[in-house]
N, C-alpha and C positions, 0 to 999 in steps of 0.2 A: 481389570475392572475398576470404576472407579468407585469411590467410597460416595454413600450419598450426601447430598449438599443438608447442611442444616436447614431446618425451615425455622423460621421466626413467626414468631406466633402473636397474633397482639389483637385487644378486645375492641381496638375501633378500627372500622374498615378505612380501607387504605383509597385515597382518591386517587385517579387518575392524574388530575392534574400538581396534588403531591409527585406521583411516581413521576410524571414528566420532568417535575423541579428538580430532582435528583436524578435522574439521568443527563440533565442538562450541569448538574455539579459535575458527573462524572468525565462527560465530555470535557469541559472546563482544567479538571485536572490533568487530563490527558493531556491535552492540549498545552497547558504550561509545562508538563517533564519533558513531552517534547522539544519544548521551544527552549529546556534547558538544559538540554544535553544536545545540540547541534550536532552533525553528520562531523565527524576529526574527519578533517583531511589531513595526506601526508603532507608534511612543510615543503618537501620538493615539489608538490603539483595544488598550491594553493592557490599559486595567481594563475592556474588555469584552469582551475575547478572558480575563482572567483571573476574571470574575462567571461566563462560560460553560461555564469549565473542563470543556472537551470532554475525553471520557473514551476511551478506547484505540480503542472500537467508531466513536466518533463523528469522530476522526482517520483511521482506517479508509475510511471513506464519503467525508469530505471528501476523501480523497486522489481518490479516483475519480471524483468529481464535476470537481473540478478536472483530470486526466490526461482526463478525458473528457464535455466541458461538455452539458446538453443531454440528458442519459441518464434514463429512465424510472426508477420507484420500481421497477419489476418488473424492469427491466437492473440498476440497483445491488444488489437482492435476490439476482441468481443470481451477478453478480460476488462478493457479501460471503460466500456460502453461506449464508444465511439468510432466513429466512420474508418473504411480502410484510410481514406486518406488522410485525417487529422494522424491517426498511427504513423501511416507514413513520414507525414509532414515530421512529427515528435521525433522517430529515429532518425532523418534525416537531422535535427538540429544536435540532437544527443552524439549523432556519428561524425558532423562538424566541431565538436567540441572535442575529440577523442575518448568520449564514455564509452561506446559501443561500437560496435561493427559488424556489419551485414558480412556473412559467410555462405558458401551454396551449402545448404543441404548433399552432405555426403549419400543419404538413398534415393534422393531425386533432387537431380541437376538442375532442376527446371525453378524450386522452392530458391528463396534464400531464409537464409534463419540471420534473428541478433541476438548478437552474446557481446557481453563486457567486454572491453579492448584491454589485452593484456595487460597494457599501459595501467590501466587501472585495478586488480585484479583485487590491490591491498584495501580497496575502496570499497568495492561488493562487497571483501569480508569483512569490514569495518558496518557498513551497511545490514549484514547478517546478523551481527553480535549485538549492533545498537537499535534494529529497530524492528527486522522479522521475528528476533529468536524471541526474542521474549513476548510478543504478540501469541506465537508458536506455541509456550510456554504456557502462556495465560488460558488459550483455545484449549490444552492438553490437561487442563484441570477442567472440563465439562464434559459432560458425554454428548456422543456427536450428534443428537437432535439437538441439544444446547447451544451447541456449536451452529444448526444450520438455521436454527430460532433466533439467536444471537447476529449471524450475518443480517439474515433478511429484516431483523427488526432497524439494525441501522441503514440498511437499503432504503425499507419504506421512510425512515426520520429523514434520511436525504433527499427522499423525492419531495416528501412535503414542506419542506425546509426553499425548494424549490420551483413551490408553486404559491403565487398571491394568496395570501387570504381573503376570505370570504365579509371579513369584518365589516 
């Protein structure tokens, strides 16, 4: 069970558009320890993790492939929010690069699944350590409506993030 969260108490009410300001910090921060701790690659497969220069959608994929080995092109499609074929298209460019590789489905012949290309194995678990676990970690200190509150609140911030304003 988890211990409950403090609550912070304070005599003048809190604006929304305070609260936004501060979730837009914390985006912000995220977003810079990302951008400073970079994905190590091994020194043997730099210049071909750097000729591959997987692009924001294809990091995307690769996360989920990796947090979940073995997943169909139509499971990554509805994970990514997009069409079978952009999926498609994405493993196809990650499976040109030697990230990944379509295998049949050992209980039906008929599936293929993508799993990391052994080639890179060191990479997923570099990938694991530096950017799912501690996400993992973070989610495992909320209780899980926190957790499903928390998802869908940065769902709705990206949809609107994504639609014009009314200004």
């Amino acid at each position: 069970m988890h211990d409950p969260l403090p609550v912070t108490t304070t005599t003048a009410p809190v604006s929304s558009t305070s609260t936004a300001a501060e979730l837009l910090s914390a985006f912000r921060t995220v977003v810079k320890r990302l951008e400073r701790t970079p994905i190590p690659v091994d020194p043997g497969k730099q210049a071909a993790w750097a000729q591959a220069h997987p692009a924001p959608r294809h990091l995307a994929a690769l996360m989920q492939v990796v947090a979940d080995e073995g997943m169909s092109v139509s499971t990554l499609a509805a994970r990514l929010g997009v069409s079978l074929a952009t999926a498609s298209q994405v493993v196809t460019d990650l499976e040109a690069s030697g990230l990944v590789e379509r295998v049949e489905d050992p209980s039906d012949r008929r599936r293929t699944l993508v799993r990391v290309a052994d080639t890179h194995r060191k990479l997923a678990d570099t990938l694991l350590d530096t950017r799912l676990r501690p996400v993992q970690r973070a989610l495992d200190r909320m209780r899980p409506a926190e957790q499903r509150a928390f998802v869908r609140g940065l769902e709705l911030v990206a949809e609107e993030l994504g639609n014009p304003s009314d200004v």
